[in-house]
C-alpha positions as semicolon CSV with decimal commas, in nm:
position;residue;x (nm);y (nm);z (nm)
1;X;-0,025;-10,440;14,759
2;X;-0,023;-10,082;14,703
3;X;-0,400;-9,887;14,706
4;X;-0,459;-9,686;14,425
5;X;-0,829;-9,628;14,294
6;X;-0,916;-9,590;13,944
7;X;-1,123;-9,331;13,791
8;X;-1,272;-9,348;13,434
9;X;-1,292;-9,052;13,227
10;X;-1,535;-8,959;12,938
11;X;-1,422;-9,113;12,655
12;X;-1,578;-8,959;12,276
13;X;-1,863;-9,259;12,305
14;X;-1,970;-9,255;12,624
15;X;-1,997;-8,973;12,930
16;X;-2,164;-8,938;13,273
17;X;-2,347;-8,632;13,211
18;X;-2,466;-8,591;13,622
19;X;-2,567;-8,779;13,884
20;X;-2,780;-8,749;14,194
21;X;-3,093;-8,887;14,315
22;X;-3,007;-9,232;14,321
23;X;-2,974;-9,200;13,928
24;X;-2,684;-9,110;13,663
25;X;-2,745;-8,940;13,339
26;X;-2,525;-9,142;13,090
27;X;-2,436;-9,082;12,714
28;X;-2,392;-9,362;12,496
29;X;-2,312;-9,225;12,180
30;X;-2,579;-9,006;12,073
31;X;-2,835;-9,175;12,334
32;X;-2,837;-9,034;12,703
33;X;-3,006;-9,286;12,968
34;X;-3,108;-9,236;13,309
35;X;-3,031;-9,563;13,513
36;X;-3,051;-9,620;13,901
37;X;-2,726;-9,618;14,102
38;X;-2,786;-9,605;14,487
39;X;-2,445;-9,467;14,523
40;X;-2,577;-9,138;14,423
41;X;-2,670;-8,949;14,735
42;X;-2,648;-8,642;14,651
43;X;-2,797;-8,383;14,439
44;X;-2,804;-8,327;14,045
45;X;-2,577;-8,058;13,872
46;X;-2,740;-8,006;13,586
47;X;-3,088;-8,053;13,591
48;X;-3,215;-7,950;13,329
49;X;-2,988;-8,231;13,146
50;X;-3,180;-8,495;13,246
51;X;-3,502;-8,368;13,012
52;X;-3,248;-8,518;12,702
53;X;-3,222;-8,858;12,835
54;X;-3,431;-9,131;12,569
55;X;-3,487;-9,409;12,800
56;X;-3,480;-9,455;13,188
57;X;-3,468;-9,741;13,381
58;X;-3,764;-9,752;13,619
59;X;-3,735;-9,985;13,930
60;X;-4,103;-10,165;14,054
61;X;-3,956;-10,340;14,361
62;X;-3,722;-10,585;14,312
63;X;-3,801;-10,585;13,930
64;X;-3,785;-10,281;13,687
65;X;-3,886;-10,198;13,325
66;X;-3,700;-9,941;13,086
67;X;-3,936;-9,616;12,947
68;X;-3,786;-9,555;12,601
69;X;-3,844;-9,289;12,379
70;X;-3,790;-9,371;12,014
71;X;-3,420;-9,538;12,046
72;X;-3,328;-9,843;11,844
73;X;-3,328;-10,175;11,971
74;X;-2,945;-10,177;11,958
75;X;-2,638;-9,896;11,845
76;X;-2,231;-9,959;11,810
77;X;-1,964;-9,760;12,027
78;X;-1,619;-9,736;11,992
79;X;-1,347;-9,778;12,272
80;X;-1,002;-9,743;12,142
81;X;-1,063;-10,018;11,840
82;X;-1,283;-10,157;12,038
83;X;-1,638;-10,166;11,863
84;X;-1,951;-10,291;12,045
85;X;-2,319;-10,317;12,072
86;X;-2,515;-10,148;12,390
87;X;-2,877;-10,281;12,429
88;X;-3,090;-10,223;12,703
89;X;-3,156;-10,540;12,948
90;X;-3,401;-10,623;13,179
91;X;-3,132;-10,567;13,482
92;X;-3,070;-10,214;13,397
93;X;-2,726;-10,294;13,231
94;X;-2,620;-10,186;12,856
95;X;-2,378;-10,401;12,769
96;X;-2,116;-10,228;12,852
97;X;-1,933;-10,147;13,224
98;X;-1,734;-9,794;13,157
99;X;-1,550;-9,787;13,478
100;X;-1,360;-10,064;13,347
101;X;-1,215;-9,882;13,077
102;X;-0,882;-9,849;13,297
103;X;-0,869;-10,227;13,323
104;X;-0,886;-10,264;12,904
105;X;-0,589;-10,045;12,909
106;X;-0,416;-10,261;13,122
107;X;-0,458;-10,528;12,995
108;X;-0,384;-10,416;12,630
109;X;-0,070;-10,296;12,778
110;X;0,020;-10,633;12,976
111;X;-0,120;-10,852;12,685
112;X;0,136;-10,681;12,424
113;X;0,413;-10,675;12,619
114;X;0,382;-11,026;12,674
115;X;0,363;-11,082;12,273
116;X;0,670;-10,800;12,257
117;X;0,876;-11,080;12,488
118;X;0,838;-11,352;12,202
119;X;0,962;-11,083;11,944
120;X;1,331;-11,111;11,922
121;X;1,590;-11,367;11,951
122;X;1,818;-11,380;12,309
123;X;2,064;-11,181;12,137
124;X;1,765;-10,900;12,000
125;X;1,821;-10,994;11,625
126;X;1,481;-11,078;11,450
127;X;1,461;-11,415;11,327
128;X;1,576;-11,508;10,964
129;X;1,269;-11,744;10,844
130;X;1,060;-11,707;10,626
131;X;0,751;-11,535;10,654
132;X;0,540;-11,862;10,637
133;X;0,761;-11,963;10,947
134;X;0,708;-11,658;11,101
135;X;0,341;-11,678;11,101
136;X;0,376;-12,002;11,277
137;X;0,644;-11,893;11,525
138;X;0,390;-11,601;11,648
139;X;0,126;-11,840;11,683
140;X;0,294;-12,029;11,888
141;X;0,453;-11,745;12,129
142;X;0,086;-11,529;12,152
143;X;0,026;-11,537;12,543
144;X;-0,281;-11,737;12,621
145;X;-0,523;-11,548;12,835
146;X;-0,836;-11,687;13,026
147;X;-1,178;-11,451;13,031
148;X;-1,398;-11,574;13,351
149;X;-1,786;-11,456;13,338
150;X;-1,631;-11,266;13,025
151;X;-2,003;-11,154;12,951
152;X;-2,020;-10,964;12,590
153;X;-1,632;-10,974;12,531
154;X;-1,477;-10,610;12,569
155;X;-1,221;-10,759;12,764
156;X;-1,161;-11,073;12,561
157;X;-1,154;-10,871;12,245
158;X;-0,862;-10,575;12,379
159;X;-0,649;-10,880;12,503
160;X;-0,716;-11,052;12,110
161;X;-0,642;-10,718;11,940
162;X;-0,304;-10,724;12,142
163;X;-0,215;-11,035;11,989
164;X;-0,306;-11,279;12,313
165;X;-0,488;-11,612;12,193
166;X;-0,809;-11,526;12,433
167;X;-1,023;-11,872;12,650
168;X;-1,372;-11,648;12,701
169;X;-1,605;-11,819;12,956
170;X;-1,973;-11,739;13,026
171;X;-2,276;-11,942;13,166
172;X;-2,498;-11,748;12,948
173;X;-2,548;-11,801;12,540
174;X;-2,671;-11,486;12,495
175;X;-2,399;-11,324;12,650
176;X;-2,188;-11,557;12,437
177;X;-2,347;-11,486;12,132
178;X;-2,327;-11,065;12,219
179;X;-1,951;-11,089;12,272
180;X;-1,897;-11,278;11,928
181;X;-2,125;-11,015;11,784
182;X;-1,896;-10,733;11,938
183;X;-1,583;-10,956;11,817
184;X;-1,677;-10,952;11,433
185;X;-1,748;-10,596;11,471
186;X;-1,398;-10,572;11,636
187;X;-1,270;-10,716;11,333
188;X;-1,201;-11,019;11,525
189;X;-1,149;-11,358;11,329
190;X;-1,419;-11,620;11,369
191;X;-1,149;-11,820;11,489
192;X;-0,948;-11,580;11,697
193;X;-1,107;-11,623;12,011
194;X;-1,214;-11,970;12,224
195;X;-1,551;-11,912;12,338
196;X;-1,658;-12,116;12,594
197;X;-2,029;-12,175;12,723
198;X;-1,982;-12,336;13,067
199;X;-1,943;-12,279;13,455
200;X;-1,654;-12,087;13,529
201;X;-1,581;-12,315;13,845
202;X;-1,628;-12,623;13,648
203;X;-1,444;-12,527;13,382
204;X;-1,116;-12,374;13,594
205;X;-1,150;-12,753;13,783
206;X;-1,088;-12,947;13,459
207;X;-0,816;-12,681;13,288
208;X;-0,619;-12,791;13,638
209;X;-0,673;-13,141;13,618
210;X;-0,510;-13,128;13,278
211;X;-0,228;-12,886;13,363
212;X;-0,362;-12,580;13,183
213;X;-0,116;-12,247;13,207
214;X;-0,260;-11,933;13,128
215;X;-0,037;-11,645;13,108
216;X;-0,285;-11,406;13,197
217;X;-0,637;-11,468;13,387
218;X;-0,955;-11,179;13,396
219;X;-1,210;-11,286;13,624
220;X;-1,546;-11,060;13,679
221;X;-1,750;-11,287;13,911
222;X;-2,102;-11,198;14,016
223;X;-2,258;-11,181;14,344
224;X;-2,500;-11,448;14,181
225;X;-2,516;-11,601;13,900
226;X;-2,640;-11,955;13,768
227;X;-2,428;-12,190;13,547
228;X;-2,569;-12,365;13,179
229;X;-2,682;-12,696;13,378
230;X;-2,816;-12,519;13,682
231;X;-2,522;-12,458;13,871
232;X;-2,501;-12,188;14,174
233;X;-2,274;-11,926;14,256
234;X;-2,271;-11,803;14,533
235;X;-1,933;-11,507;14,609
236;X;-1,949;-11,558;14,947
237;X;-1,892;-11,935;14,903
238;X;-1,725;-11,961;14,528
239;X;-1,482;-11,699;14,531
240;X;-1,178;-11,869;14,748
241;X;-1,189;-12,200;14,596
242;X;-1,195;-12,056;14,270
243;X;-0,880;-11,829;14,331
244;X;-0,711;-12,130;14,474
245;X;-0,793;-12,324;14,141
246;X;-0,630;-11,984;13,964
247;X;-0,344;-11,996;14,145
248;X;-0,246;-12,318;13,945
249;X;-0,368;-12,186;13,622
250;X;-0,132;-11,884;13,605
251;X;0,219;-11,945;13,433
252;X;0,475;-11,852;13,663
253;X;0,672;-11,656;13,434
254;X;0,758;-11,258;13,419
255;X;0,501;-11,067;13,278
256;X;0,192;-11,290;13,354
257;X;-0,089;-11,097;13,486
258;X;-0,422;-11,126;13,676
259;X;-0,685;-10,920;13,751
260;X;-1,037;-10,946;13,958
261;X;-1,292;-10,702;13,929
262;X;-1,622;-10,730;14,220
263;X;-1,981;-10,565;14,149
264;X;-2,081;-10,726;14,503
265;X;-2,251;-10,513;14,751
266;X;-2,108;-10,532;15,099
267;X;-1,714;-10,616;14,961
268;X;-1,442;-10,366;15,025
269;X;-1,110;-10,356;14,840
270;X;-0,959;-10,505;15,168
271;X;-1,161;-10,788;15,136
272;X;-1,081;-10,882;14,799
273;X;-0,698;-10,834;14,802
274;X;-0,722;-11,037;15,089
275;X;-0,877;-11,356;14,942
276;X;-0,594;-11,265;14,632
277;X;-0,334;-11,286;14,859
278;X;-0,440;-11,571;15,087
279;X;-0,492;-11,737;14,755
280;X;-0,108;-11,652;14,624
281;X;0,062;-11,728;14,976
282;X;0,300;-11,961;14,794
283;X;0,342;-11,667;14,576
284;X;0,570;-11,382;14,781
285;X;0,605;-11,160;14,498
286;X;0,262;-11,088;14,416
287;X;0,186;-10,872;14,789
288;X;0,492;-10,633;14,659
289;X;0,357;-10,600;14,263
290;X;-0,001;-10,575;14,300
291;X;-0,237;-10,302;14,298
292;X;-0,636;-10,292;14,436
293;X;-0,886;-10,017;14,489
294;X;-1,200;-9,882;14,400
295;X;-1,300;-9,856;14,029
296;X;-1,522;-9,484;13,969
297;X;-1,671;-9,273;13,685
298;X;-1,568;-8,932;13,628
299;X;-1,904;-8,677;13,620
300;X;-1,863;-8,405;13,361
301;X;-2,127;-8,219;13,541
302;X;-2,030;-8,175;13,914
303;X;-1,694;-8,285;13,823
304;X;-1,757;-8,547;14,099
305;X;-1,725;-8,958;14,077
306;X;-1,927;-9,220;14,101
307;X;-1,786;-9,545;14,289
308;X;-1,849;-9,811;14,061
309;X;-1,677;-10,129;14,190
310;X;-1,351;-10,276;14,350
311;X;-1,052;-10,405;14,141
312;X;-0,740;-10,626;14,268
313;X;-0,438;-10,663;13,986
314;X;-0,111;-10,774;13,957
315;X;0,160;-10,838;13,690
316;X;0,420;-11,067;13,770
């Protein structure tokens, strides 16, 4: 697979003002936040920037509290036609993970162009039935794509507004409930994504056992994380069975994609395009299509980035 690391640029809601310290100054909207990020080693650009931030995230050993300063409990951004809700959690996190903003446009792009393949007949004349028939033909030929640890849905909902028929998985109701939240918003049908509160192990293991095909799979595993009944994951144990369970789940058909994202500390890029490929050995064209590298943030500031995770992708 070829290397190539992606950087995320300000978008209208959301910037990195600076960095440095250990911390990033972020815009959400009209809010600016301070939040930790230990990849920050160097010094601030703009320091007198950081007096606007409303709220900073304030670590007290392992744990850590937010300091607000009059902001609501919750506001709506915009990405593309993407519409959402950022709160501010108990781990530091928003709702929201901009240096994925590459991957939604990716997989808008992959998602539609799978829907564009059902378009036509072999010969490129559109169908002649009727529009009722139409409706039905479309349903049937939207590309199915599978969410893993989908968390509140800005994934799920650029692959629904593409016209894919979305499976969202996540261990956590409240996550569940955010994404539907961000759905509607979306203007999203009730009905126009699967959302699924369960394991993401335990639920890849039974699609299998009932041949499942997915025509594209997103799968943004933590380092840790606990299923509904209990269940542990563990990366560093979970990660190549549950690739090897993928490997069945993706349609083997032009155009079906797959993409992993990794938060985990201690992973390089090698590492996970590794355990891809190890896990697609029966699969020789994926090593020649793919794509992996570090995912960043753009600075507006110091005009530096901010490395911000590790990405493997392929289309096939």
């Amino acid at each position: 697979m070829k290397r190539t690391d992606l950087v995320a640029e300000p978008w209208g809601d959301y910037e990195l003002v600076d960095s440095g310290g250990e911390r990033k100054l972020e815009r959400y909207g009209a809010v600016i936040l301070i939040r930790p990020e230990t990849q920050a080693l160097w010094t601030p650009a703009a320091p007198e920037r950081w007096k606007e931030a409303r709220a900073e995230f304030e670590r007290n050993g392992e744990k850590g509290s937010w300091k607000k300063k009059g902001i609501p409990e919750a506001w709506e951004l915009f990405w593309r036609d993407v519409r959402f809700k950022v709160r501010l959690t108990s781990f530091k996190h928003t709702g929201v993970f901009p240096e994925q903003a590459a991957n939604w446009e990716w997989i808008r792009a992959h998602a539609a162009a799978l829907v564009g393949a059902g378009g036509p007949d072999v010969h490129g004349r559109e169908s002649t039935r009727t529009s009722s028939d139409k409706s039905v033909q479309a349903a049937r030929r939207a590309p199915s794509v599978l969410n893993l640890f989908g968390y509140t849905g800005i994934a799920s909902i650029a692959a629904a507004q593409a016209g894919a028929r979305v499976t969202h998985v996540d261990a956590s109701p409240k996550s569940n409930a955010w994404a539907r939240e961000n759905a509607a918003l979306s203007g999203i049908a009730a009905d126009g994504i699967r959302w699924i509160t369960d394991d993401a192990l335990k639920f890849a293991e039974r699609e299998a056992r009932r041949g499942a095909s997915y025509d594209g799979i997103i799968l943004d595993p933590p380092a840790f994380g606990r299923g509904p009944k209990g269940e542990v994951w563990h990366i560093e144990r979970d990660l190549t069975r549950l690739l090897a369970i993928l490997e069945k789940l993706l349609a083997r058909k032009s155009g079906a994609f797959f993409l992993l994202n990794g938060y985990a500390a201690g992973y390089s890029p090698q590492s996970f395009v590794q355990a891809v490929e190890g896990a697609f050995t029966a699969r020789a064209e994926v090593s020649g299509k793919g794509e992996f590298g570090e995912l960043a943030i753009a600075e507006s500031a110091g005009g530096r980035v901010v490395p911000s995770g590790i990405y493997v992708r392929f289309v096939l």
